[in-house]
C-alpha positions as CSV (number, residue, x, y, z in Angstrom):
1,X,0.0,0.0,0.0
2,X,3.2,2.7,0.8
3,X,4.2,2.3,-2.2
4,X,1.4,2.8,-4.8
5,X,0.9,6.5,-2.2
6,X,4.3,7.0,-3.3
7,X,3.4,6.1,-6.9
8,X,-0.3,8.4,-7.0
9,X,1.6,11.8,-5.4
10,X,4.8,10.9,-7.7
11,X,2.3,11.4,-10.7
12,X,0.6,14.3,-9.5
13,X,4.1,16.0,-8.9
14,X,4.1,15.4,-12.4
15,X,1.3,16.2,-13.9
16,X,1.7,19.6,-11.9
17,X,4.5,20.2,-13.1
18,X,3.1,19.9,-16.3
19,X,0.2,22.2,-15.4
20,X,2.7,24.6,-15.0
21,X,5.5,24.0,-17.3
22,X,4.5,22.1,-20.1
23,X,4.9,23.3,-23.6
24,X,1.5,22.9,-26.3
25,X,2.7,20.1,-29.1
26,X,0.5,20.0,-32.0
27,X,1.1,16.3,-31.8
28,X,-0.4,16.3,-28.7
29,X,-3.7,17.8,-30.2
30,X,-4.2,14.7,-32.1
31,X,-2.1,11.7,-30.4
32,X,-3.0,8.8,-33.1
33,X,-0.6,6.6,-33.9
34,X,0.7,8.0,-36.9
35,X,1.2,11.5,-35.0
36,X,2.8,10.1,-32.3
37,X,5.4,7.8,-34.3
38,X,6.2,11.1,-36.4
39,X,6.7,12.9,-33.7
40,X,9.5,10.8,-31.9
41,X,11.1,10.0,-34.9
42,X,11.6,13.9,-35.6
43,X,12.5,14.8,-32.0
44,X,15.4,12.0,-32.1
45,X,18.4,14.6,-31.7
46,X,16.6,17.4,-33.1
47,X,15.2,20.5,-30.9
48,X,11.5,20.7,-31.4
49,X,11.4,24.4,-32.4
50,X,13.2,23.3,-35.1
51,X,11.0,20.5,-36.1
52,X,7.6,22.1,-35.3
53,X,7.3,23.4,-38.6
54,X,8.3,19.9,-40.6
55,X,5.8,17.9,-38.4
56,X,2.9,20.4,-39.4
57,X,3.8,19.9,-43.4
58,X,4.7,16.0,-42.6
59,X,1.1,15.2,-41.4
60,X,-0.7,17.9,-44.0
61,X,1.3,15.5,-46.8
62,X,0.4,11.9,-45.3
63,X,-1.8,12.5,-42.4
64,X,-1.9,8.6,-41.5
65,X,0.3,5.4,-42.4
66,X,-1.9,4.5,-45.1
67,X,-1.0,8.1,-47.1
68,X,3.0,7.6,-46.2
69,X,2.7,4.4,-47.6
70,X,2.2,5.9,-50.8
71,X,4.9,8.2,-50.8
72,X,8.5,8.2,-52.8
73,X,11.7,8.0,-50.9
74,X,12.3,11.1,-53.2
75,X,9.1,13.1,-51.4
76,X,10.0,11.7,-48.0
77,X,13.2,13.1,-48.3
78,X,12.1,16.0,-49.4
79,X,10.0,16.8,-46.5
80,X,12.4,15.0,-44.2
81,X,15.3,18.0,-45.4
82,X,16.2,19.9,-42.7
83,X,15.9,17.1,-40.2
84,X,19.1,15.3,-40.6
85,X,20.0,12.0,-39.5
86,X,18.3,10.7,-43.0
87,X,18.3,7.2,-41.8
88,X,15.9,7.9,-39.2
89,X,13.3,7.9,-41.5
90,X,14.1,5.7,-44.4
91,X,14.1,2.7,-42.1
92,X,11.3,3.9,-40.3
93,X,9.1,4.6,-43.8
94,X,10.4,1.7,-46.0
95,X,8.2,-0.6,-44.3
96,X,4.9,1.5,-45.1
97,X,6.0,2.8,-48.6
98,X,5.5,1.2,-51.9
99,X,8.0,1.4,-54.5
């Protein structure tokens, strides 16, 4: 019983501390799968005011799995420029993408 008190006011500290310091992620607005993979793969050693702006283009282009999977590697590229770290998306996208 001590410890799941220890767990309930651990997650409150955080979710105050959230309240109170958390930053709005348009990712967050729409957490579906898609969104969410996106999003981690772009934040992988990239500052998110510098992504922000590639995630918003990235889901107006291929708003789910289903549109990526149509995609080029030539248009995922494309979008991905910026970004660095190339690999991080080509062996995340092969999968879905027809070629």
């Amino acid at each position: 019983m001590h410890d799941e008190k220890r767990i309930q006011q651990l997650r409150e500290l955080i979710w105050d501390h959230y309240a109170q310091y958390g930053r709005e992620m348009p990712w967050r607005d729409n957490p579906s799968p898609h969104n969410v993979v996106a999003s981690e793969v772009m934040l992988q050693q990239t500052q998110v005011d510098r992504m922000r702006p590639k995630f918003q283009s990235w889901v107006q282009a291929w708003p789910d799995f289903e549109a990526l999977s149509r995609a080029t590697t030539e248009e995922v590229l494309r979008a991905w420029q910026g970004l660095g770290y190339n690999h991080r998306v080509l062996c995340g996208s092969s999968s879905l993408r027809r070629e």
